[in-house]
C-alpha positions as a Markdown table, in Angstrom:
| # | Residue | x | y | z |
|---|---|---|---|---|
| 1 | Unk | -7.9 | -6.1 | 41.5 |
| 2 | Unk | -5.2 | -4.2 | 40.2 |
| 3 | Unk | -2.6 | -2.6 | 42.4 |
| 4 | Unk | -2.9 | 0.7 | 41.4 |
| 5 | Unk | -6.6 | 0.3 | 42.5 |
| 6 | Unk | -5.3 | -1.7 | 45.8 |
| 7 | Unk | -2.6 | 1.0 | 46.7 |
| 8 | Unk | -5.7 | 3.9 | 45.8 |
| 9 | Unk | -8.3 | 1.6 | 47.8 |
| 10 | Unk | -5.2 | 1.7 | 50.8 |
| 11 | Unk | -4.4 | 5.5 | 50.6 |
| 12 | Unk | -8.0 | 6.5 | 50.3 |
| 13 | Unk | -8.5 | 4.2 | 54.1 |
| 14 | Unk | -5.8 | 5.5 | 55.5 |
| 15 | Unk | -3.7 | 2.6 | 55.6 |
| 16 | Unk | -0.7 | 3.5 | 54.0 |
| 17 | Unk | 1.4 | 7.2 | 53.1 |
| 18 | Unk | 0.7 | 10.7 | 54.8 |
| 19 | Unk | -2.2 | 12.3 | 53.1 |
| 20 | Unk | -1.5 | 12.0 | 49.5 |
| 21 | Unk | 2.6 | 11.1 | 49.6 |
| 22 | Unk | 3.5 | 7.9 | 50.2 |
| 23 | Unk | 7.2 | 6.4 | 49.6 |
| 24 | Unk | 8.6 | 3.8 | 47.8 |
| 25 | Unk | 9.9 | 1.8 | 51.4 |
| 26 | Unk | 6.4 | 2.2 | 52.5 |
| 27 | Unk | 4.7 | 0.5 | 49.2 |
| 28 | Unk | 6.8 | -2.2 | 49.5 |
| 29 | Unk | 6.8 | -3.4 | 53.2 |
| 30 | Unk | 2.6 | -3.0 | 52.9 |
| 31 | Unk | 2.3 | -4.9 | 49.5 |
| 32 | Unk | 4.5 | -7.6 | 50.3 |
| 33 | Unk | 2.3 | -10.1 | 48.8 |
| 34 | Unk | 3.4 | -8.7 | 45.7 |
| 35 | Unk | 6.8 | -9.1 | 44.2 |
| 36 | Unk | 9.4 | -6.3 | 44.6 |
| 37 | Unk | 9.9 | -6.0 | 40.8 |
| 38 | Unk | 6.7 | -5.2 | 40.6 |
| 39 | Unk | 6.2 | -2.6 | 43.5 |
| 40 | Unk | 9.3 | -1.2 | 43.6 |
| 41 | Unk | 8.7 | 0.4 | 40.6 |
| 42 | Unk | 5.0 | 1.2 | 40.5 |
| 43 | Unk | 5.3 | 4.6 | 41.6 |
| 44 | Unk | 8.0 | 5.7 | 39.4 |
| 45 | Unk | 6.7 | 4.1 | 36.4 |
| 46 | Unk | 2.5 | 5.7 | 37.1 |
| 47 | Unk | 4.7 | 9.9 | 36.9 |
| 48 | Unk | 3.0 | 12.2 | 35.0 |
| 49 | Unk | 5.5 | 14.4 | 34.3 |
| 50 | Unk | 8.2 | 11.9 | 32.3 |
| 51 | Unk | 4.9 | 10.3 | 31.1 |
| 52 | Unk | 7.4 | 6.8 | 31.6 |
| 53 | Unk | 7.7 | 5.9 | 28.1 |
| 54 | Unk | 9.4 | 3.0 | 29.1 |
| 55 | Unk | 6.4 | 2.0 | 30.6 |
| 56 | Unk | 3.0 | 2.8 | 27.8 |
| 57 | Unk | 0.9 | 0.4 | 30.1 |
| 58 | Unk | 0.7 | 2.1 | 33.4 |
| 59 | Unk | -1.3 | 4.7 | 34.1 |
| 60 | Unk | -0.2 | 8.1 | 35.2 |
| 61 | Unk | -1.2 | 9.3 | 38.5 |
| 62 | Unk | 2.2 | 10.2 | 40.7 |
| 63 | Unk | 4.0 | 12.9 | 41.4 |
| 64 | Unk | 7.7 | 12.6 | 42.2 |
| 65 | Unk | 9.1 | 14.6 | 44.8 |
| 66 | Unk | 12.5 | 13.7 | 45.8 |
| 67 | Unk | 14.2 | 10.3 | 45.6 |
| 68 | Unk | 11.5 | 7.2 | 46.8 |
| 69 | Unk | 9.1 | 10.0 | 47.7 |
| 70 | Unk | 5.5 | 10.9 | 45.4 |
| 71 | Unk | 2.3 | 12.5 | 45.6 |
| 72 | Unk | -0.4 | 10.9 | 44.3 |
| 73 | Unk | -2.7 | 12.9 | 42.2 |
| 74 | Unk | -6.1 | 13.7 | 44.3 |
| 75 | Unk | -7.9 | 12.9 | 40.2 |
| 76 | Unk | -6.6 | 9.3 | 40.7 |
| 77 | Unk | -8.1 | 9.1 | 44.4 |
| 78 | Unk | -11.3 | 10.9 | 43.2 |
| 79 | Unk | -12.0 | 8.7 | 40.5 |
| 80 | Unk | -11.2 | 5.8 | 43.0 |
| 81 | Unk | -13.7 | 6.9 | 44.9 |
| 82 | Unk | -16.5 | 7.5 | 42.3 |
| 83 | Unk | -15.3 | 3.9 | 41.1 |
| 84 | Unk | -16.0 | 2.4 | 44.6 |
| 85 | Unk | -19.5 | 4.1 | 44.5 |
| 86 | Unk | -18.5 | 6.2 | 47.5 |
């Protein structure tokens, strides 16, 4: 499973974040079977707004709202949701 689905799948069970923000700190310390690299740039990288052409393969589904801070777009969890037959 990917971890935009894993951090979705997390948000959506109330595991991780407040409602639909979530922080950069907090992505880490709950992914840390993942390497750092990779999750400490997840969030910024998946923006809508800059649409991160640095970075064509991610998909765009945060919102960034102050430094290590984002919203996740409610689409992304809906479509989660739909994907997890729920």
């Amino acid at each position: 499973m990917a971890l935009r689905e894993r951090l979705l799948d997390a948000i959506l069970d109330g595991e991780i974040g407040q409602g639909l923000v979530i922080t950069r700190q907090e992505l880490i310390r709950y992914f840390r079977d993942v390497n750092e690299a990779t999750t400490g740039v997840l969030l910024s990288n998946s923006e809508l707004t800059t649409g991160a052409p640095h970075s064509p393969t991610y998909t765009h589904f945060t919102q960034r709202l102050s430094e290590g801070r984002y919203r996740i777009h409610p689409t992304a969890l809906a479509e989660r949701l739909i994907e997890r037959g729920e």
